[in-house]
C-alpha positions in Angstrom: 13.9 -30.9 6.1 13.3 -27.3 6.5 11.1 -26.4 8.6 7.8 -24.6 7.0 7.1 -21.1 8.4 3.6 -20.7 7.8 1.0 -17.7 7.2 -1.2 -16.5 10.3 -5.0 -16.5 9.2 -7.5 -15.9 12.6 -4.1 -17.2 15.5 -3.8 -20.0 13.6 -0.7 -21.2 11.7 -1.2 -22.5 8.1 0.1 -23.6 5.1 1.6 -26.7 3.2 3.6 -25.2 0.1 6.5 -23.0 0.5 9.3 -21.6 -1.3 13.0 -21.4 -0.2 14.5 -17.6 1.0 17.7 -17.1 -1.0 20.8 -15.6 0.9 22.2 -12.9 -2.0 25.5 -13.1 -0.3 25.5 -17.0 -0.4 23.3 -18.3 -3.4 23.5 -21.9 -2.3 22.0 -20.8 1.3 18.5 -21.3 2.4 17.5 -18.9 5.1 13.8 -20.4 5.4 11.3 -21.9 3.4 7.7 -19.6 3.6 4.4 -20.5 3.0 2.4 -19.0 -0.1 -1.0 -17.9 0.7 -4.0 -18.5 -2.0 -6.3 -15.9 -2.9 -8.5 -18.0 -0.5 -6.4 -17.6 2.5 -6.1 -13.9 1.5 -9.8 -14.2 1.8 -10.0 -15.9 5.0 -7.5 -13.2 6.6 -9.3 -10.2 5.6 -12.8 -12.0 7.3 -10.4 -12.4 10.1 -9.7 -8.7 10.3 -13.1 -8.1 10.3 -14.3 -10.1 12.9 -12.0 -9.2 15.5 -12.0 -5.6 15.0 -14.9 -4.1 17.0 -13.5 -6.2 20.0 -9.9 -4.9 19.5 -11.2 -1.4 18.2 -12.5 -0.8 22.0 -9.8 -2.6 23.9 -8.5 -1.0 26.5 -5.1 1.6 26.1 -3.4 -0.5 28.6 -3.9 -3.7 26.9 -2.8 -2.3 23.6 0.3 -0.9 25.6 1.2 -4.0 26.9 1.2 -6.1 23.8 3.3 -3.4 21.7 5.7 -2.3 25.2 6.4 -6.6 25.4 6.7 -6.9 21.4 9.7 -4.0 21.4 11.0 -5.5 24.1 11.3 -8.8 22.4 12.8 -7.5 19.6 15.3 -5.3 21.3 16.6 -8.5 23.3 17.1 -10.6 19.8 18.7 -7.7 17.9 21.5 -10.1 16.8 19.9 -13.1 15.5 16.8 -10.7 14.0 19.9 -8.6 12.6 21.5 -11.2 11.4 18.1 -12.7 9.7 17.5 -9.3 8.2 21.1 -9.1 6.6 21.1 -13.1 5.1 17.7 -12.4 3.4 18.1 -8.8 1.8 22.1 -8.2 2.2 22.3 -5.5 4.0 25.7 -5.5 6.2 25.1 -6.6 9.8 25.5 -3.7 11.4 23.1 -1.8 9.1 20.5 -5.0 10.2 21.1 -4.6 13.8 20.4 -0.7 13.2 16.7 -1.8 11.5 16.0 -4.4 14.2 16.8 -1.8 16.6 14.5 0.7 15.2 11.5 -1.0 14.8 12.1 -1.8 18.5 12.4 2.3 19.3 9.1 2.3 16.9 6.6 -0.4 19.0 7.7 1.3 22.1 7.1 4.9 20.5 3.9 3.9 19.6 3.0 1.6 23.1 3.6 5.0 24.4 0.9 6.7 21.7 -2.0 4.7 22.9 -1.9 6.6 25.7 -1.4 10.0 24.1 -4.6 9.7 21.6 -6.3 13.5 22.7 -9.2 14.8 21.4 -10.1 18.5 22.0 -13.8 20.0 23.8 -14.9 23.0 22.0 -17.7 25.7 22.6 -20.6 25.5 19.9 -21.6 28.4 18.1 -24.9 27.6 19.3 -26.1 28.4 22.6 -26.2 25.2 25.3 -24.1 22.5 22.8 -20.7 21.2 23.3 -18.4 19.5 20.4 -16.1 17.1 21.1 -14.0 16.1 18.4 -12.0 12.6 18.9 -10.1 9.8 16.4 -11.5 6.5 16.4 -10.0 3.5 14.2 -10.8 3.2 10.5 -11.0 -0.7 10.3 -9.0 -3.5 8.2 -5.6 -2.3 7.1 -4.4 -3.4 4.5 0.0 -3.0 4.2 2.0 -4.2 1.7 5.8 -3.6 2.2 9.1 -3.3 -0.3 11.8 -6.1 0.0 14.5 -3.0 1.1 13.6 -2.3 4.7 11.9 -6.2 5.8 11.8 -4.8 9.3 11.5 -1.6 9.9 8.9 -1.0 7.0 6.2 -3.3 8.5 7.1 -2.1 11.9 6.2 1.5 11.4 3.2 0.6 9.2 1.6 -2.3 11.8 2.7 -0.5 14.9 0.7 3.0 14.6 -2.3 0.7 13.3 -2.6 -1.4 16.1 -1.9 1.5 18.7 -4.9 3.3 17.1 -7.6 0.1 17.7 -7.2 -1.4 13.8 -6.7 -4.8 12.7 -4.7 -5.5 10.1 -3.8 -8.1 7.2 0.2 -7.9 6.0 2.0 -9.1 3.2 5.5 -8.6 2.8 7.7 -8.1 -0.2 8.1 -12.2 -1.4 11.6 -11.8 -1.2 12.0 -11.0 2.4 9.4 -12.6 4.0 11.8 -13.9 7.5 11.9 -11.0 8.9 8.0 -9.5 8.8 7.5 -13.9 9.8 9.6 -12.7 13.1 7.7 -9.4 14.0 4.1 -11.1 13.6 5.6 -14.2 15.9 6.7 -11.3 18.7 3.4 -10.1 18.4 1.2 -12.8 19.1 3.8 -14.3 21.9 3.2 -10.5 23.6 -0.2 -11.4 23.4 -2.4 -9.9 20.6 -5.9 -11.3 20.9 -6.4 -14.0 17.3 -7.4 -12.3 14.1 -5.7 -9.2 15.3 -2.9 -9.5 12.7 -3.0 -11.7 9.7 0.1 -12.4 8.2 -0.4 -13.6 4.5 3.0 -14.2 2.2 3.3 -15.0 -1.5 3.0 -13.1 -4.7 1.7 -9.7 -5.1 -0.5 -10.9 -8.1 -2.1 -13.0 -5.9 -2.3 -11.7 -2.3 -2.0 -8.2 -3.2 -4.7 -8.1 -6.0 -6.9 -9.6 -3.3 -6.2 -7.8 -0.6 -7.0 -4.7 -3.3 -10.2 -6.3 -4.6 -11.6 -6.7 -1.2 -14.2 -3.9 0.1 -13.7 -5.2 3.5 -10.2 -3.3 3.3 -10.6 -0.2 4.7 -7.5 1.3 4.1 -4.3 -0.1 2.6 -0.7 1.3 3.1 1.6 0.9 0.6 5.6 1.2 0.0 6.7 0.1 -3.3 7.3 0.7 -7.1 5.6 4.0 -8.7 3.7 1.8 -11.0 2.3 -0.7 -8.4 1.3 2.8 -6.4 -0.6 3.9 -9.0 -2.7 0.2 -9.1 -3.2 0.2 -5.2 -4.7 3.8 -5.9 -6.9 3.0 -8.8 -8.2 -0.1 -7.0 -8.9 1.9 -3.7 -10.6 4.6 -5.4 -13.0 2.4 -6.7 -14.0 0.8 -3.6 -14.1 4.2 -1.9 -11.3 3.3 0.7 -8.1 5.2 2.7 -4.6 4.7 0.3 -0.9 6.1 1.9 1.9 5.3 -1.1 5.3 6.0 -0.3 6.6 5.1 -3.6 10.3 6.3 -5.8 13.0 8.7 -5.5 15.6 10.8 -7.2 16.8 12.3 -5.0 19.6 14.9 -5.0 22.8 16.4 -3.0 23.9 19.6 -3.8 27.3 20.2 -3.2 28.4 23.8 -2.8 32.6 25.4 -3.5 32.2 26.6 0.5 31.4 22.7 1.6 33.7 20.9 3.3 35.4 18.4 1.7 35.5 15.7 3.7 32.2 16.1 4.9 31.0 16.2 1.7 32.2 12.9 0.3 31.2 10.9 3.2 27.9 12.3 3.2 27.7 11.3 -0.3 29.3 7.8 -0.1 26.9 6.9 2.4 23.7 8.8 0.6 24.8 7.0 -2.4 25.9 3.6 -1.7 25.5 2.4 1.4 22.6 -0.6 1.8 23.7 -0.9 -1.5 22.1 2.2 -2.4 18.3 0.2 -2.3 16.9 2.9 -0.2 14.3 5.0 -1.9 16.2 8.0 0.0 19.5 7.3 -1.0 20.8 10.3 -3.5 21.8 9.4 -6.6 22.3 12.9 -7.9 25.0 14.5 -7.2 24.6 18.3 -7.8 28.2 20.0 -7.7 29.2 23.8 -8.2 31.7 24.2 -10.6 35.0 25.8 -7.6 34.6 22.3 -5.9 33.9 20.3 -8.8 37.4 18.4 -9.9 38.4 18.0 -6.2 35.3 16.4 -5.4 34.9 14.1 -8.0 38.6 12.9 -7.6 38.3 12.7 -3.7 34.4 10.4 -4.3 35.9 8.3 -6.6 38.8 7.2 -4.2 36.2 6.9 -1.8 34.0 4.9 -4.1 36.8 2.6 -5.5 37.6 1.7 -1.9 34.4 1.0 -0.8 34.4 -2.6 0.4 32.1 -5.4 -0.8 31.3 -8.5 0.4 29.2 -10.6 2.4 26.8 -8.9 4.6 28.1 -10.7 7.8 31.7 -10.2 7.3 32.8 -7.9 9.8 35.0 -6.2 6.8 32.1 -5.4 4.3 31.0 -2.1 4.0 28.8 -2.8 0.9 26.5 -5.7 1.0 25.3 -8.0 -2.1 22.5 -6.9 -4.7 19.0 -8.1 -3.4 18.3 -10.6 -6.3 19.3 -10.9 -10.1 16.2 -8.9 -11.2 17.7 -6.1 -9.6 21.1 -6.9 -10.4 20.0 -6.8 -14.1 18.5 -3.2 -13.5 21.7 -2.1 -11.9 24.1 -3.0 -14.7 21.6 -2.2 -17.6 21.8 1.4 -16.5 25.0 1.3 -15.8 25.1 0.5 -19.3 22.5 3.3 -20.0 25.1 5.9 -18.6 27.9 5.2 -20.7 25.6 4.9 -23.8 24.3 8.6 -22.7 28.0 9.7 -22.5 28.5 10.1 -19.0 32.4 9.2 -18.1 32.4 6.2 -15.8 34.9 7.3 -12.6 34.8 4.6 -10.7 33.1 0.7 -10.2 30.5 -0.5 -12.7 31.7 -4.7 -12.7 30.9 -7.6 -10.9 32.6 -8.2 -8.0 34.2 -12.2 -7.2 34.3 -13.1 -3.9 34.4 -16.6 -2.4 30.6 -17.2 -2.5 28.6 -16.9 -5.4 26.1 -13.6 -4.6 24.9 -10.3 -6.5 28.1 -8.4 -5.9 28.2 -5.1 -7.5 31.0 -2.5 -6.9 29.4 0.6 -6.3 29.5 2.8 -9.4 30.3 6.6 -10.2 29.4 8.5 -12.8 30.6 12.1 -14.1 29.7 14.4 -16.9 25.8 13.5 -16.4 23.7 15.9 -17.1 19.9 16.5 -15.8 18.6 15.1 -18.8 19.9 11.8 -19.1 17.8 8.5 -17.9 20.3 7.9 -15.0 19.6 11.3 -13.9 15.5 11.2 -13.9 15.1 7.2 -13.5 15.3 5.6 -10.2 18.1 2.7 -10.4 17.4 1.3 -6.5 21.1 0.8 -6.6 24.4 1.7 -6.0 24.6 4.0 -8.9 25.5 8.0 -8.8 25.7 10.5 -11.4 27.4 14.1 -10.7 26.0 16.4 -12.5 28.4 20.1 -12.5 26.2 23.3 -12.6 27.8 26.6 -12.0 26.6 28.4 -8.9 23.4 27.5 -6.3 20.9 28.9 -8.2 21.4 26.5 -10.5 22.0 24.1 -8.4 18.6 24.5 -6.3 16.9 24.5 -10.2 18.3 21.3 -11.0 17.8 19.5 -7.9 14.0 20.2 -8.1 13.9 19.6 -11.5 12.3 15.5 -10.9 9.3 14.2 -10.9 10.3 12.6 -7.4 10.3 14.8 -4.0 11.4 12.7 -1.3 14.5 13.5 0.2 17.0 15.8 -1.0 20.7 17.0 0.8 22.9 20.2 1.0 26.7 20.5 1.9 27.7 24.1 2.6 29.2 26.6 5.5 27.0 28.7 4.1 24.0 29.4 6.7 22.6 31.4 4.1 22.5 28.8 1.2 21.4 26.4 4.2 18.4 28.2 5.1 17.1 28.8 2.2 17.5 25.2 0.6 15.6 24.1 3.3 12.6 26.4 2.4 13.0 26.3 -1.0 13.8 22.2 -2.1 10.4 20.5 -3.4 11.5 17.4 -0.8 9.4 15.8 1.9 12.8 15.9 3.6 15.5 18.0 3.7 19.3 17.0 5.0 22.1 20.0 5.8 25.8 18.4 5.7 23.8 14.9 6.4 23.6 11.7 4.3 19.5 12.0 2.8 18.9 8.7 3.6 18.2 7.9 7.5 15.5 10.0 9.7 14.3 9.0 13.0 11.7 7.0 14.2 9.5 9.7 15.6 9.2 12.2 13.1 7.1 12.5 10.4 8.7 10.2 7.0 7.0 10.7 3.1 7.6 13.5 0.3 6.4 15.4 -2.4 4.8 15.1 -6.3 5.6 11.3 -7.2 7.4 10.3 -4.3 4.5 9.6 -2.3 0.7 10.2 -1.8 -1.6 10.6 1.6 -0.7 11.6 5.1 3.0 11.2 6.8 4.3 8.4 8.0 5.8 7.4 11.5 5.5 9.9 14.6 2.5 11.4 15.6 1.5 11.8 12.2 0.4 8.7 11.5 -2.7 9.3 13.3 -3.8 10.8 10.3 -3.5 8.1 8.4 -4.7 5.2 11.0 -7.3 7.0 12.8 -10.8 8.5 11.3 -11.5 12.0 13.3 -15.0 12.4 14.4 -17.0 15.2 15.5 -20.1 15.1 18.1 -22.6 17.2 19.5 -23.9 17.4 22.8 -27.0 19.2 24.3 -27.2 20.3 28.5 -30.8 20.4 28.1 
């Protein structure tokens, strides 16, 4: 039997039914089996929350230091096994899952660091004889959902500033990856994090998330996820009058100038494009080339692409890692069908790939002769799809890069210090990369974009006090 990893409701583990975690490299693999929670238990966690937040909202900054310094250093120490975990349960390649285990180590410590960085600021009154002191003080119950994509990272840089900043918090991560958020929750109440601190409740979003969003004890949820599951996180909160942060799509572009350089340009691309299989929602799928570079780029891409090696995530030899799931699998080749219905000329990949275990393998696929308009140009795929779409000179360029809906991450390859500067001032991104893949930004600096791509304060770094923290203002008298 395999053992039951349960849910964590008020420091206790519970649970009887569970479902099995699917390796995408290895269908016939079981990673785990993880408990469902009922809307009940949702219930019972969010109480949970509430109860032991006034204690832990006054807690000492060394005892929250502690618990988060002794959690990163915990998973820093089992970066290979977590890695490992990470890459059988969403297929990334090992080395990519060591990277994520690494960073939401870097990410606890940054933020063990932050509880005893909190400042407020002592200001004169305009009246005569009053001082102001303006401080942050924790807003409550967090709610956080997290995406299947990052299973690590994502609930590490969402829990992390929120328990720094004196909340409590209830977490349910994406149902497909539920090992590795199961892992971080375990570090955390090994490091000692007093019971009903964090509550850990798995299963389906129509279940746990719905309550989690019904709940007026939830005083703020953060979300990463789908556009149209963003939008239903917002609706809900606005009714019960509580704190929402959405990181939600991408389309997000590369403009490639004649002065780049080639080889720069095509590995920043590749790896923009179709590394983690391209299921990052920074990863650039348009591909935004002036017209003197154009042909030797798309030739020298679609070498690269057709080379790119797929396989298991823990060969040593695999660049490109399985699909997440057939759901998404069935998105990736319906547009790929999309694209050649639209007319755009497919350069390289686009089948199934074979290998000796039956997975969601997907050679990564390049597209040429897109234009702006077409659906895999404005649609987000989540996959390892790219479509290069020729324009003539920058200007054109810079217009058809900000020409989305999204706004979250958007890349530049040039020489050109002039072109550099002013796509930096000028793209409607969140982010901007020069002669850099889009996706990938560090862990203390602020992460989130622009229009659809995401709504609220930043992310990560000391922005996320913003988010986690309530900023109050009081008066004093020296009479």
């Amino acid at each position: 039997m395999t053992e039951l990893h349960k849910n964590l409701i008020d420091g206790e583990w519970v649970g009887s039914d569970g479902v099995e975690n699917i390796n995408p490299s290895n269908i016939n693999e079981v990673v785990g089996v993880y408990a469902r929670a009922t809307a009940e238990e949702t219930k019972q966690a969010i109480a949970a929350a509430k109860a032991a937040f006034p204690a832990w909202s006054r807690s000492g900054i060394l005892e929250r230091h502690a618990i988060l310094s002794k959690a990163s250093q915990e998973i820093l120490a089992r970066k290979q096994e977590l890695g490992e975990l990470l890459s059988r349960e969403e297929g990334k390649t090992l080395p990519e899952g060591i990277g994520e285990v690494t960073r939401a180590a870097q990410i606890f410590d940054f933020f063990a660091g932050e509880t005893l960085r909190l400042a407020g600021e002592i200001l004169p009154s305009a009246r005569p004889g009053l001082t102001v002191e303006i401080t942050r003080e924790p807003v409550g119950v967090i709610g956080i959902i997290t995406p299947w994509n990052f299973p690590i990272a994502i609930p590490a840089w969402k829990m992390a500033p929120a328990l720094a900043y004196g909340n409590t918090v209830v977490i349910k991560p994406a149902d497909l990856v539920p090992g590795s958020t199961w892992a971080i929750v375990d570090i955390l109440v090994r490091a000692g994090l007093p019971k009903g601190v964090v509550n850990l409740v798995m299963g389906k979003g129509s279940v746990v998330g719905q309550t989690m969003l019904d709940s007026p004890d939830v005083a703020a949820i953060s979300f990463t996820g789908s556009v149209g599951t963003g939008k239903r996180v917002a609706e809900a909160s606005i009714k019960v009058g509580r704190k929402f942060q959405l990181e939600m799509g991408g389309k997000n572009p590369t403009i490639v100038l004649d002065d780049a350089d080639l080889k720069v340009a095509v590995e920043s691309v590749a790896q923009s494009a179709f590394f983690s299989t391209g299921q990052r929602c920074t990863a650039s799928s348009r591909v935004i080339v002036t017209e003197g570079i154009h042909d030797k780029f798309v030739a020298a891409l679609a070498e690269r692409t057709s080379n790119l090696r797929v396989g298991d995530a823990l060969d040593k030899n695999t660049e490109i890692g399985p699909v997440v799931d057939p759901s998404q699998l069935k998105q990736d080749t319906d547009y790929i069908e999309i694209g050649k219905g639209e007319g755009a000329t497919l350069a390289a990949g686009g089948d199934r790939v074979k290998k000796d275990t039956e997975g969601y393998f997907l050679q990564p696929t390049l597209f040429t002769g897109a234009t702006n308009q077409m659906r895999i140009a404005r649609e987000e795929i989540f996959g390892p799809v790219a479509a290069v779409i020729k324009v003539k000179d920058y200007e054109e360029a810079l217009a058809t890069a900000n020409d989305t809906e999204f706004g979250l991450s958007a890349g530049i390859v040039t020489t050109s210090l002039k072109y550099a500067t002013h796509f930096k001032r000028n793209s409607e991104a969140g982010m901007v990369m020069v002669n850099v893949p889009t996706a990938g930004v560090d862990f203390h600096v602020p992460f989130g974009g622009r229009k659809g791509s995401s709504y609220g304060p930043r992310e990560q770094g000391k922005y996320a006090a913003e988010f986690f923290t309530i900023v109050k203002t009081a008066y004093t008298s020296a009479g």
